[in-house]
C-alpha positions in Angstrom: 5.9 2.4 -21.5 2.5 1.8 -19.9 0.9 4.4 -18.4 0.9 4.4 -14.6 -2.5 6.2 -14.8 -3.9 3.3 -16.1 -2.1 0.6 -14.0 -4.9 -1.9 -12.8 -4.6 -4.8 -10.2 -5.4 -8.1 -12.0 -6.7 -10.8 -10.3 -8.2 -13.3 -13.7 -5.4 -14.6 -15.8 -5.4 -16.3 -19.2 -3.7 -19.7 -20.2 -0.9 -18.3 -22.1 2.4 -19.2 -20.3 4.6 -16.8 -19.2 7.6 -17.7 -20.6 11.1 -18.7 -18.6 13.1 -16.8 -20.5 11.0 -13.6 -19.9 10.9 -13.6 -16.4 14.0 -13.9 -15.8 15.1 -10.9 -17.9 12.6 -9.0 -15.6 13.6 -10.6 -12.4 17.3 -9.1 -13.9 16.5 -6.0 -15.1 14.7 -5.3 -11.6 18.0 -6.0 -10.1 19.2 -2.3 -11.4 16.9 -1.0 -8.4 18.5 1.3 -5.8 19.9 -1.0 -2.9 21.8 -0.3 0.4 25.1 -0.3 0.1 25.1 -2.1 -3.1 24.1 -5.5 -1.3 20.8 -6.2 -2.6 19.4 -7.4 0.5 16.7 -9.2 -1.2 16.2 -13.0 -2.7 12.8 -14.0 -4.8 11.2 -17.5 -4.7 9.2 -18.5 -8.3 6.5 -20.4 -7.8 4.9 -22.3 -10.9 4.0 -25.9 -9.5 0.2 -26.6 -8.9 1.6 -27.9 -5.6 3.0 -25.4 -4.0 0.8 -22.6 -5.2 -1.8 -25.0 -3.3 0.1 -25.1 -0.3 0.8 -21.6 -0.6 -2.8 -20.7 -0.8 -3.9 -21.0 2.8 -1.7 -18.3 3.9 -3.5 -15.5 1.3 -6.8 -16.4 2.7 -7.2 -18.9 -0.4 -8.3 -15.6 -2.5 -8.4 -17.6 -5.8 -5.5 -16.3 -7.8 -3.1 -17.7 -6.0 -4.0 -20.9 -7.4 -4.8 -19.9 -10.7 -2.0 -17.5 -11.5 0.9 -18.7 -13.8 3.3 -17.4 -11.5 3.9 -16.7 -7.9 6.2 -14.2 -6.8 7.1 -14.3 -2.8 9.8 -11.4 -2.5 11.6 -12.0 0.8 13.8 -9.3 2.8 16.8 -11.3 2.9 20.0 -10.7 5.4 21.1 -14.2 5.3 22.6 -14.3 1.7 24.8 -11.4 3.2 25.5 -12.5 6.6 27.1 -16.0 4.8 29.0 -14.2 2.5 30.5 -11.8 5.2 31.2 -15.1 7.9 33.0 -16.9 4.5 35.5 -13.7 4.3 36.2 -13.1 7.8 33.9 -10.7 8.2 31.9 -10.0 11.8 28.2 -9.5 10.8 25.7 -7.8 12.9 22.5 -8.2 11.4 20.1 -9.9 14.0 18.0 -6.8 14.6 14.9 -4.5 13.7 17.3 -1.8 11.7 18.6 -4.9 9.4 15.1 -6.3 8.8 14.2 -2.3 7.7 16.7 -2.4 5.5 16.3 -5.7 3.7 12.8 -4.9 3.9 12.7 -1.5 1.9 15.3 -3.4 -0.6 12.8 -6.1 -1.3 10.1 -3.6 -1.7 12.1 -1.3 -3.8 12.7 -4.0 -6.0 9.5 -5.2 -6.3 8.1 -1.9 -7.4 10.5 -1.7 -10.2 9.3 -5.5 -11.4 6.1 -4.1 -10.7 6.6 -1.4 -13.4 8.8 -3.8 -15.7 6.0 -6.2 -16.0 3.6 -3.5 -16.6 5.5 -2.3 -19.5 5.5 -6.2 -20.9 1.5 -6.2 -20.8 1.6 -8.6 -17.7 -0.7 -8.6 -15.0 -0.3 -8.9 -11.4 -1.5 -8.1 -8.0 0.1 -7.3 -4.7 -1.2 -9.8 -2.0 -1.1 -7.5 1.0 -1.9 -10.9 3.3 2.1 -11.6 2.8 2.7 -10.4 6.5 -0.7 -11.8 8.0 0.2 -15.4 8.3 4.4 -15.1 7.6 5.5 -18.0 9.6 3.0 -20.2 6.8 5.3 -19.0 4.0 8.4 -19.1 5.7 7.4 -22.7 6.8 6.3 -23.7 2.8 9.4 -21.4 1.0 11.8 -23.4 3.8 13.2 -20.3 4.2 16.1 -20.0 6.6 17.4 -17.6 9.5 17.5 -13.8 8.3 15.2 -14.1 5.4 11.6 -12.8 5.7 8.8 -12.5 3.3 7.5 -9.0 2.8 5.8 -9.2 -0.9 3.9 -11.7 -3.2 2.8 -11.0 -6.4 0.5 -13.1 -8.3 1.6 -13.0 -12.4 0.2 -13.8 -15.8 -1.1 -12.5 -18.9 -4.2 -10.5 -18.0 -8.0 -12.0 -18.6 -9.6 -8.7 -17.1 -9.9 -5.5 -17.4 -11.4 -4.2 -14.3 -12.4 -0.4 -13.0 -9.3 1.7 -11.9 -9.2 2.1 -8.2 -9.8 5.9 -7.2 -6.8 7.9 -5.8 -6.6 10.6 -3.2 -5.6 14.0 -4.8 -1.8 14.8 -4.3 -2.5 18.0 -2.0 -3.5 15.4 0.4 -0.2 13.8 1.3 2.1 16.3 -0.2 3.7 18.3 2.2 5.7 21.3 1.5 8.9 21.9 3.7 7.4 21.1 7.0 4.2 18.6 7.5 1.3 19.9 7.8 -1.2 18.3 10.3 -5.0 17.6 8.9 -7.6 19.3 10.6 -11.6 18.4 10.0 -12.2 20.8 7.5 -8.6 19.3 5.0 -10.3 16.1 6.0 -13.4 16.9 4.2 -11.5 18.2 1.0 -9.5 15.2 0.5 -11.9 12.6 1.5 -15.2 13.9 0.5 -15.1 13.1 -3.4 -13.8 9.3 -2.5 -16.7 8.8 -0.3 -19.2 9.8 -2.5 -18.0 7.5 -5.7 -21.3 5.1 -6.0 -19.3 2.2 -5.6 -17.7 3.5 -2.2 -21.2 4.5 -1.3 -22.5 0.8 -2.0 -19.7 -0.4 0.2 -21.1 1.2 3.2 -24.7 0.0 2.3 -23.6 -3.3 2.2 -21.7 -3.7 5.3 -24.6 -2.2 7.2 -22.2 1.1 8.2 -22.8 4.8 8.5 -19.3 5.9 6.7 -16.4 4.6 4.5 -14.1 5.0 7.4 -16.0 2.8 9.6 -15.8 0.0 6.8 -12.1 0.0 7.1 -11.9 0.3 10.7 -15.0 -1.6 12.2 -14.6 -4.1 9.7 -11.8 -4.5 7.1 -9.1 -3.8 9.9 -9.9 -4.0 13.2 -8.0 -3.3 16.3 -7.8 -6.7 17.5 -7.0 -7.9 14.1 -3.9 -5.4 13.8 -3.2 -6.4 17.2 -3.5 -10.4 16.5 -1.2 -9.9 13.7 1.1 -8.0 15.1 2.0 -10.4 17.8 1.9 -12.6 15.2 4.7 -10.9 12.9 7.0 -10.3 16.2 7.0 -13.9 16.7 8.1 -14.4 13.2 10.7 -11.9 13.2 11.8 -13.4 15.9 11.9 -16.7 14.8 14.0 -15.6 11.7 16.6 -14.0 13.9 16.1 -10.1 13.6 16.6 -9.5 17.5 19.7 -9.2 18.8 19.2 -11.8 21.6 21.9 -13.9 19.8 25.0 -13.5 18.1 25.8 -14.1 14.3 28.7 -16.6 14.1 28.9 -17.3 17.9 26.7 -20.8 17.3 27.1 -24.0 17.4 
């Protein structure tokens, strides 16, 4: 198995094809992941056409990879699979709320960690696209995907063409807590955070972006207030839109 201390995000892919037959042994073998109550509240859409992965490309900010990957993976938290099921077996679904959307949310990403590590054990490459839950009513537009399904994960896949740095890591006293947690004061602070921001790299980070510390890079710049707020609103809507609110009832509609 591939070391975990060596896992890298890859963002340059080669030609060689990854091949049907192996991507769907992972996408089954991921399937063994825990799940609530045994429903795998999840549903995966593969995306290999030039076309889609164009139209798809808009909604990551059109970082490159989407386009040139081989694959593209949109994992979606998916209540709808089990909602039809239950209304075709006289069952009364209730699943048009925040606590559903949790739990098909943590499904889909608990499945898509375990792919994650599957494919690293394979000698594939991918990268998370954290931008899946910037723009979500684009992808639930492109993916048609209907009432109680909502994208939480992409992942961009192919046979690696890179072999970039490993990203530094904060040291496990620093989100380990033992029996009861432990609130950081300035001084932990400095302990956990003081060897990140002195890597050169971080350090040219700050230079370029004309700041004073790491920390304002992330929060002046990378993720603003009104950006988190922007796409916030943005995500209610969304989740809205795709039914998790109880202002309506499953099975009651026309």
């Amino acid at each position: 198995m591939k070391n975990l201390l060596t896992r890298r995000s890859i963002r340059r892919y080669s030609d060689r094809p990854v091949a049907d037959e192996l991507l769907e042994r992972l996408l089954a073998e991921a399937s063994r992941t825990q799940t609530m109550g045994n429903l795998q509240l999840y549903s995966v859409v593969v995306t290999r056409s030039a076309e889609m992965k164009e139209m798809l490309s808009p909604a990551h900010f059109n970082q490159p990879m989407v386009r040139e990957a081989p694959v593209v993976l949109t994992i979606c938290a998916d209540f709808n699979r089990t909602t039809q099921w239950a209304l075709n077996r006289k069952g009364h679904p209730g699943y048009d709320n925040m606590l559903s959307f949790m739990n098909a949310a943590t499904d889909a990403l608990l499945y898509t960690q375990t792919l994650c590590n599957l494919m690293d054990e394979e000698g594939l490459g991918y990268c998370y696209l954290g931008t899946t839950l910037y723009q979500p009513g684009q992808i639930i537009d492109i993916l048609q995907l209907p009432r109680l399904t909502f994208p939480v994960a992409t992942l961009t896949v192919g046979w690696p063409d890179e072999c970039p740095p490993m990203s530094d890591r904060l040291s496990t006293d620093s989100f380990i807590h033992h029996e009861t947690y432990r609130d950081y004061t300035p001084e932990s602070i400095d302990a956990f955070y003081t060897a990140k921001e002195q890597l050169a790299e971080n350090c040219e980070f700050v230079k370029v972006n004309g700041k004073e510390t790491l920390a304002q890079v992330f929060t002046d710049i990378r993720y603003t207030r009104a950006d988190n707020e922007s796409i916030s609103a943005q995500l209610l809507q969304a989740l809205r839109r795709q039914g998790f609110e109880p202002s309506t009832s499953i099975g009651d509609e026309e």
